[in-house]
C-alpha positions in Angstrom: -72.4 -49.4 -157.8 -73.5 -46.4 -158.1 -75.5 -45.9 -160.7 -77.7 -48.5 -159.4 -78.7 -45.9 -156.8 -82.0 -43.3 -157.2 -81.2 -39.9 -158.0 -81.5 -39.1 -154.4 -78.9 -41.7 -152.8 -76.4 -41.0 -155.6 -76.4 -37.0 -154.2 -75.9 -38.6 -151.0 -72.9 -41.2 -152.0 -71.0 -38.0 -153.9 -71.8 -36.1 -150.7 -69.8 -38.7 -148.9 -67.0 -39.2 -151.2 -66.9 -35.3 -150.9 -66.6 -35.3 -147.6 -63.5 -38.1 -148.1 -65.2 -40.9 -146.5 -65.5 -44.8 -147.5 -69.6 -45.4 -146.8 -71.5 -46.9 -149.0 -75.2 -46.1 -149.5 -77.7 -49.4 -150.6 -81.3 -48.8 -151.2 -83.4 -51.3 -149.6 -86.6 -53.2 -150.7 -88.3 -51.8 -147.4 -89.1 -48.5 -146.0 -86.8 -46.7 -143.9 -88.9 -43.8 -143.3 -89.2 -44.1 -139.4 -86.7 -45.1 -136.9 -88.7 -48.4 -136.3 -89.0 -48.9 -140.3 -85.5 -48.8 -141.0 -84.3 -50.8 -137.9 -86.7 -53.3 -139.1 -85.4 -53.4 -142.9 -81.7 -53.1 -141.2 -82.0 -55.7 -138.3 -80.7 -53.5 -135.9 -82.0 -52.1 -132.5 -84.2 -48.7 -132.9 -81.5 -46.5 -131.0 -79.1 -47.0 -133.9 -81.2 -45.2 -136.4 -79.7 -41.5 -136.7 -82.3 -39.8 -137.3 -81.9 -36.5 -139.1 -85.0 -33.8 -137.6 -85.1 -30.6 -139.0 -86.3 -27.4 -137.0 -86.7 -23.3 -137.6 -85.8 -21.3 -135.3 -89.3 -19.0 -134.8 -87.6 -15.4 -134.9 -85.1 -16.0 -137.3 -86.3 -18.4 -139.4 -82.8 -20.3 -139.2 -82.6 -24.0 -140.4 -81.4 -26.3 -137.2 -80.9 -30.2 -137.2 -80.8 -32.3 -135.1 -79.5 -36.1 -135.5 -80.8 -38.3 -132.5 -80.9 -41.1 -132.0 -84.0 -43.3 -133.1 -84.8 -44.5 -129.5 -84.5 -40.7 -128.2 -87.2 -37.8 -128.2 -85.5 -34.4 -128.9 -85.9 -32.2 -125.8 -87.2 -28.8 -127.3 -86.4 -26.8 -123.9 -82.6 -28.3 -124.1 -82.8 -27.5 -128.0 -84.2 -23.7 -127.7 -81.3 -23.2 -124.8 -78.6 -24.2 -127.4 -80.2 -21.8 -130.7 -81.0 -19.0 -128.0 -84.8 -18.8 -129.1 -87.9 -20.4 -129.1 -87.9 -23.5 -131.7 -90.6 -25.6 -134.0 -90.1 -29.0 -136.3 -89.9 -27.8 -139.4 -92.8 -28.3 -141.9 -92.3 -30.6 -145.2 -91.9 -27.6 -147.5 -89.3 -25.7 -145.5 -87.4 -29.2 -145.0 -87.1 -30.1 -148.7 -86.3 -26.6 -149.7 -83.4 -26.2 -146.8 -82.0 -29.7 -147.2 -83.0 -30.8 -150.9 -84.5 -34.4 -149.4 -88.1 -34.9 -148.2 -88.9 -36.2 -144.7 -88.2 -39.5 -143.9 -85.0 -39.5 -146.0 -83.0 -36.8 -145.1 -79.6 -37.5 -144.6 -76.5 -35.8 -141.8 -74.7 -34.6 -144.6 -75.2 -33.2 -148.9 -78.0 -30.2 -147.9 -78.6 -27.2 -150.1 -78.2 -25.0 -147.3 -76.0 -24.7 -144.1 -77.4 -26.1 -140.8 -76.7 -25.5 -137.5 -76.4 -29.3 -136.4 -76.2 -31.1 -133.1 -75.5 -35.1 -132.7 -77.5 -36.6 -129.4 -74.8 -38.1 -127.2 -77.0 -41.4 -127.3 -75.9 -42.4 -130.3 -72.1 -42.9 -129.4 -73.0 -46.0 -127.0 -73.4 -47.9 -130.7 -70.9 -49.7 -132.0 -72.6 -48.8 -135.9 -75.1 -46.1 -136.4 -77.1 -46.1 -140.0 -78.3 -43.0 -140.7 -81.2 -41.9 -144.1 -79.3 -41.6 -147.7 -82.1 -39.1 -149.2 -84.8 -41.4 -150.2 -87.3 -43.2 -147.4 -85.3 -46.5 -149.2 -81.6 -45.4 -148.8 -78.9 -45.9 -145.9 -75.8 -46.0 -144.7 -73.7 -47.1 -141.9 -71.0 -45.3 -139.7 -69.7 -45.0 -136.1 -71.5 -41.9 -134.6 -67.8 -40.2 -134.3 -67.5 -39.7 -138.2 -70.5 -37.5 -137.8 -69.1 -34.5 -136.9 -66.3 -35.2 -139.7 -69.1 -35.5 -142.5 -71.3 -32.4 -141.4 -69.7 -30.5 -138.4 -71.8 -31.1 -136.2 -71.6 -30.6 -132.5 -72.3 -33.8 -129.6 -74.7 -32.3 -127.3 -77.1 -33.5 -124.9 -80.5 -33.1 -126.8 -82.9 -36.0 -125.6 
């Protein structure tokens, strides 16, 4: 139920019904705040973790994310082609006040501002990918095609 959910995971569960999808967010006893964390808690294999990364653009200060894959690095040279300028990971401050979640819970979908996303191509050889549900605790499952449904995001290659 809902209401058994943190403040966090709740935004995340509205975000979803928002967005006209069935998923269903559970908070777990362990952390989920890395890849290898949450595949742990989950019993799944690392590459199945969507993890949402958040970068600024250096320029324009623009808000990018990307969702890879957990077994994946992100490719900055790949990333900077796609924005069209040089590119950093975001800091902590910068993530929380674009997104509305702190690091290790940010989720594909429910941020306070728009983001430029692109989905890693890896995570379509999954069957079930389980991406963060705003709290280093919460998660949900999905096939890596309803991303670009829940966030418009764009399958690139990024790793």
């Amino acid at each position: 139920m809902m209401s058994d959910l943190s403040a966090s995971a709740r935004r995340v569960q509205m975000a979803l019904q928002e967005a006209g999808v069935e998923f269903k967010v559970m908070e777990l006893p362990a952390s989920t705040r890395t890849a290898q964390d949450a595949a742990q808690a989950i019993g799944c294999q690392v590459g199945q973790i969507a993890k949402s990364l958040v970068f600024k653009t250096r320029a324009s200060q623009r808000p990018v994310m990307v969702i890879a894959s957990g077994a994946h690095r992100v490719d900055l040279r790949k990333l900077e082609a796609l924005v069209g300028e040089p590119i950093d990971l975001a800091d902590p401050d910068f993530v929380r006040r674009v997104t509305g979640f702190a690091i290790g819970g940010v989720p594909p979908l429910g941020h306070l501002d728009p983001l430029t996303i692109y989905l890693d191509e890896g995570l379509r050889q999954y069957e079930t990918i389980w991406a963060a549900a705003g709290t280093p605790h919460a998660v949900f499952s999905l096939k890596a095609d309803d991303l670009p449904r829940i966030n418009g995001g764009m399958f690139t290659h990024v790793a």
